[in-house]
N, C-alpha and C positions, 0 to 999 in steps of 0.2 A: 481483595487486597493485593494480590501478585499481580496486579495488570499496571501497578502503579509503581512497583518498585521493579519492574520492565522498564520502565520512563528515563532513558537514561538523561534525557536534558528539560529535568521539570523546568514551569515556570518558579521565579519565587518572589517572595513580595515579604518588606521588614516591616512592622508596626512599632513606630517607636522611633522620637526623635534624639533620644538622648547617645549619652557617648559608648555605653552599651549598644547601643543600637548601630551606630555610624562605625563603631567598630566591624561589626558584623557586617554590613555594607562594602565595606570598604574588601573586610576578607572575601567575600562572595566576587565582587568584579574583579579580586585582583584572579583568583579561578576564573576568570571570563565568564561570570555565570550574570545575566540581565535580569536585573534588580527593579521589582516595583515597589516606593517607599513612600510610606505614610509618615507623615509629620503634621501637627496640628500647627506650627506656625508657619505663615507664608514670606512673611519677609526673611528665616531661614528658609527654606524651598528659594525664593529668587535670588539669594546671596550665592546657597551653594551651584544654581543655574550658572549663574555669571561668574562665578569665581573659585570653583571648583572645588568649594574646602567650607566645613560648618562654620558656621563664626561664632558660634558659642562653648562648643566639643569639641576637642581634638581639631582645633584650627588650625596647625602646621600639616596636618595631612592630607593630600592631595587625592579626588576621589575623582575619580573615571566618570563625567557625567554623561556620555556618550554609554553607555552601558545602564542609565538610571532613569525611570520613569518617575517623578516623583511628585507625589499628590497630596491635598489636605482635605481627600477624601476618602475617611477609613474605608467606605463600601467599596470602592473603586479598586483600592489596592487589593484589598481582602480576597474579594472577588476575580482576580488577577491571575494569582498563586495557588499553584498546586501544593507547592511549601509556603506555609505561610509561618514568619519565626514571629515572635510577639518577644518586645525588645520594652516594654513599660514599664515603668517603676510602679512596684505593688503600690503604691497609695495612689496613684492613678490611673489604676488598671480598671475598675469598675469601671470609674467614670466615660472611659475612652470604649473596651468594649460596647457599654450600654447603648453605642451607636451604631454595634452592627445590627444590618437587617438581609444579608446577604447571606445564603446557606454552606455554613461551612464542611458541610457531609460529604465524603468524598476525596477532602481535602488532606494533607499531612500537617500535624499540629506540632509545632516546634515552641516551648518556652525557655526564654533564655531571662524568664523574671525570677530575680532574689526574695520572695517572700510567701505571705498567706492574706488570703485575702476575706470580706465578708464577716459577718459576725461569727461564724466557726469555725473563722481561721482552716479551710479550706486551702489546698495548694493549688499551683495551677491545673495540674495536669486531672486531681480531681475536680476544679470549676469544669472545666470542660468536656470531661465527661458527665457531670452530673445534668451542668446548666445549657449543653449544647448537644447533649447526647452522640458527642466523640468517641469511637471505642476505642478504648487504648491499647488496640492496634496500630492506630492514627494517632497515638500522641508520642513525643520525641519531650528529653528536658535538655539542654544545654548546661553545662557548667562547666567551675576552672580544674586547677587556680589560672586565670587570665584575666589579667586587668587590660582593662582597653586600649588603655593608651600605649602598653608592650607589644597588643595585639596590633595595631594600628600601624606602628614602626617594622612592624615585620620581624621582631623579636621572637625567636623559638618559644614557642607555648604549647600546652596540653590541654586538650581540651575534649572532656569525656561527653557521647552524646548516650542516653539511656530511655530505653522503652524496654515496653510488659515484653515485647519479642525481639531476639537480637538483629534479625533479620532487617528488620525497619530502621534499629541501628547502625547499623553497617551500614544497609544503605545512603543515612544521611552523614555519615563520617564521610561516607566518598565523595559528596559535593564539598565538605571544609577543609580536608586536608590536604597540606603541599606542603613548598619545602620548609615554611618557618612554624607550621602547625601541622602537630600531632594529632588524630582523633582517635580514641579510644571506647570502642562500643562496650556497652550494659546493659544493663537490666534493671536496678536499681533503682527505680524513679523515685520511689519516695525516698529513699536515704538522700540521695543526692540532693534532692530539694530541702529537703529537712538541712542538710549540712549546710549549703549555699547561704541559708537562714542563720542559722546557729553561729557559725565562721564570721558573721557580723557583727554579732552580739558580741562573740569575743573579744572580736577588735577594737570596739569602745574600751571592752575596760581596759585589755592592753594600753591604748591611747589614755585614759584617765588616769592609771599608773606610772607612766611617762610624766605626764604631768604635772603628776603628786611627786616627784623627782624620785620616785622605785628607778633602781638598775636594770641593768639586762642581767644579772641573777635571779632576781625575782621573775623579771618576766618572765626566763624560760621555766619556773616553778610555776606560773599562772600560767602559759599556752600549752605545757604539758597537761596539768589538770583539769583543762579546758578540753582538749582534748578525751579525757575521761568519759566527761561529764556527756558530751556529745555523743560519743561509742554507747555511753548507757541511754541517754534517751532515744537516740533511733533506734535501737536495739527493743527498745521498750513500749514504743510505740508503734514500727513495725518489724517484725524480728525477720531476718532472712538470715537461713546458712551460710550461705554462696559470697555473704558482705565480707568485703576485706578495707576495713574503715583506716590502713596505713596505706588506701591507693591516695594518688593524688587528688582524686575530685573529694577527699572527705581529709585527711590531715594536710595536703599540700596545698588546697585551697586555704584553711586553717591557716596554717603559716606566713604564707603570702598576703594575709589578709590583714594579720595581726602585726609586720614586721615593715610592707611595703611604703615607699613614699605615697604611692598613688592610692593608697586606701581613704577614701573618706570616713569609714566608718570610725577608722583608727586619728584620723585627723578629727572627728566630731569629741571623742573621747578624752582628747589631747587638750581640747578645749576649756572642753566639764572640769575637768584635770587643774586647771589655771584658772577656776575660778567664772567662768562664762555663766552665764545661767542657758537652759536647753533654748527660749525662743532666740537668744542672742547667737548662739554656735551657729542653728541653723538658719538665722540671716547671714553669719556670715559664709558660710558654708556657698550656700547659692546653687546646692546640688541637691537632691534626695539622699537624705542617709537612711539608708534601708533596714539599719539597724533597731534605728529609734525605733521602728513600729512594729520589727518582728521581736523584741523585747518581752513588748504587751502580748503579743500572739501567743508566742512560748509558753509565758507567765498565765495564758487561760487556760491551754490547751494541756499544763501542766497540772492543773489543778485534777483533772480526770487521770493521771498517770502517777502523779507522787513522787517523781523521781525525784534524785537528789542532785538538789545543782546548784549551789552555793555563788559561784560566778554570777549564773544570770540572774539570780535571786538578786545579791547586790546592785547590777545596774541597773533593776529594778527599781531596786529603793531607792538607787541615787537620779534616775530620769524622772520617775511617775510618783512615785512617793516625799522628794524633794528631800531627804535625807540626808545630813551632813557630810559630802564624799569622802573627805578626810576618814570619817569614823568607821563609814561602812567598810572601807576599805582596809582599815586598819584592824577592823574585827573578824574581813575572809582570807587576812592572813593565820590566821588562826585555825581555820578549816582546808588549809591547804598542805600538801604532804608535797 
């Protein structure tokens, strides 16, 4: 393991076309760091060749293609990188791994995905040790509060990287940080992950409260108690001393999440909120709301923990249950202090 974190100019290589991903991209060359990027569509690959900029994400920002190798072949990229970041949205993370065949041992595992994945609702960083037998030595998580498109413009951001050793963390802070991003090393991989999740969920209902024309009195009575509700399930599910759940990668993500223009989760909610029904939001949407599916994760993985979480219970009943939003909502004001 110390032969690797000697390396002071790994290769790296992004998996992931989305604006999460191009964000990331974009921070890495603007550190002059040469980027190998997998994208599965090619007509993006030969737009951003010729024109320097996604045409679907973060189109106004201008990305160094002289610093980009950029393929619509996961093995290729994969096999590239010595940091390899994984930038996919959990409902297409299966799909898009299931194509590697390239051995990623060796390698530094970086997840910068919002959710869980597989029928046990698995996180990343345990798929990858389980299913690639990664030790989490070699795995890194990424999280905010950073939303892409802040990140992209060069807007001061915070952004914590966490592994089992801090040492691995540090080290990958040193490739992202400069002057408009902060990195901040941890330990905490599953909280972090767990939060990145959770801070989703809340952002619906924020958004579906907005909707329902609730103030911002109220909402700061729901992102407070959201806040709660998340301090007790990571706590509950994995307990660590050392957690301080008022840093920014766990209430300030929260915040950011539930309050931001740039939230879709909050914009998908906002929807629910007016009336939308869920397949209609997320046509209109035209992004992945990460929310919608780590909802149901929570909601199973909650079943073996019992915790009490009246928030996610509700957009439960109002996504998957189909539940009258109006009513549910008007009945977790009731459970709310």
């Amino acid at each position: 393991m110390e032969h690797i974190l000697e390396n002071e100019n790994p290769r790296f290589s992004v998996i992931g076309g989305g604006s999460w991903a191009t964000a990331i991209v974009k921070l890495l060359t603007r550190n002059k760091r040469k980027v190998c990027w997998y994208m599965r569509n090619q007509n993006a690959i030969d737009h951003i060749v010729k024109y320097q900029h996604h045409p679907s994400y973060l189109p106004s920002v201008e990305l160094d293609t002289e610093l980009l190798d950029i393929s619509s072949d996961i093995n290729y990229v994969a096999g590239y990188g010595e940091v390899v970041i994984f930038a996919i949205p959990s409902a297409y993370f299966l799909d898009e791994v299931a194509k590697l065949v390239v051995d990623l041992k060796g390698k530094l595992i970086v997840s910068a995905v919002k959710g869980f994945v597989g029928e046990d609702h698995i996180t990343i960083a345990e798929y990858f040790n389980q299913v690639h037998s990664i030790p989490f030595d070699r795995i890194g998580v990424l999280s905010g509060p950073c939303h892409a498109e802040e990140v992209s413009r060069e807007r001061l951001s915070y952004i914590t990287v966490s592994s089992k050793h801090m040492k691995v963390s540090e080290y990958l802070c040193g490739f992202l940080q400069n002057y408009f991003i902060k990195a901040i090393p941890g330990t905490d991989i599953y909280g972090v992950e767990y939060a990145a999740a959770l801070k989703n969920i809340y952002a619906i209902a924020a958004g579906i409260c907005v909707g329902l024309n609730y103030g911002d009195n109220f909402l700061a009575v729901l992102i407070s108690n959201a806040f709660g509700e998340m301090k007790r399930f990571i706590n509950a599910t994995h307990a660590d001393n050392n957690r301080d759940t008022t840093n920014s990668a766990y209430l300030g993500d929260l915040l950011v999440t539930c309050y931001s223009q740039f939230s879709r989760n909050r914009t998908f909610g906002l929807m629910i909120g007016k009336s939308y029904s869920v397949k209609t939001a997320q046509l209109e949407m035209k992004q992945v709301v990460e929310g919608y599916y780590a909802v149901k994760a929570i909601h199973e993985i909650n079943k073996k923990y019992n915790v009490s979480m009246p928030i996610a219970d509700a957009v439960y009943a109002i996504l998957y249950d189909h539940w009258y939003t109006d009513a549910v909502i008007e009945e977790l004001t009731k459970k709310l202090k």
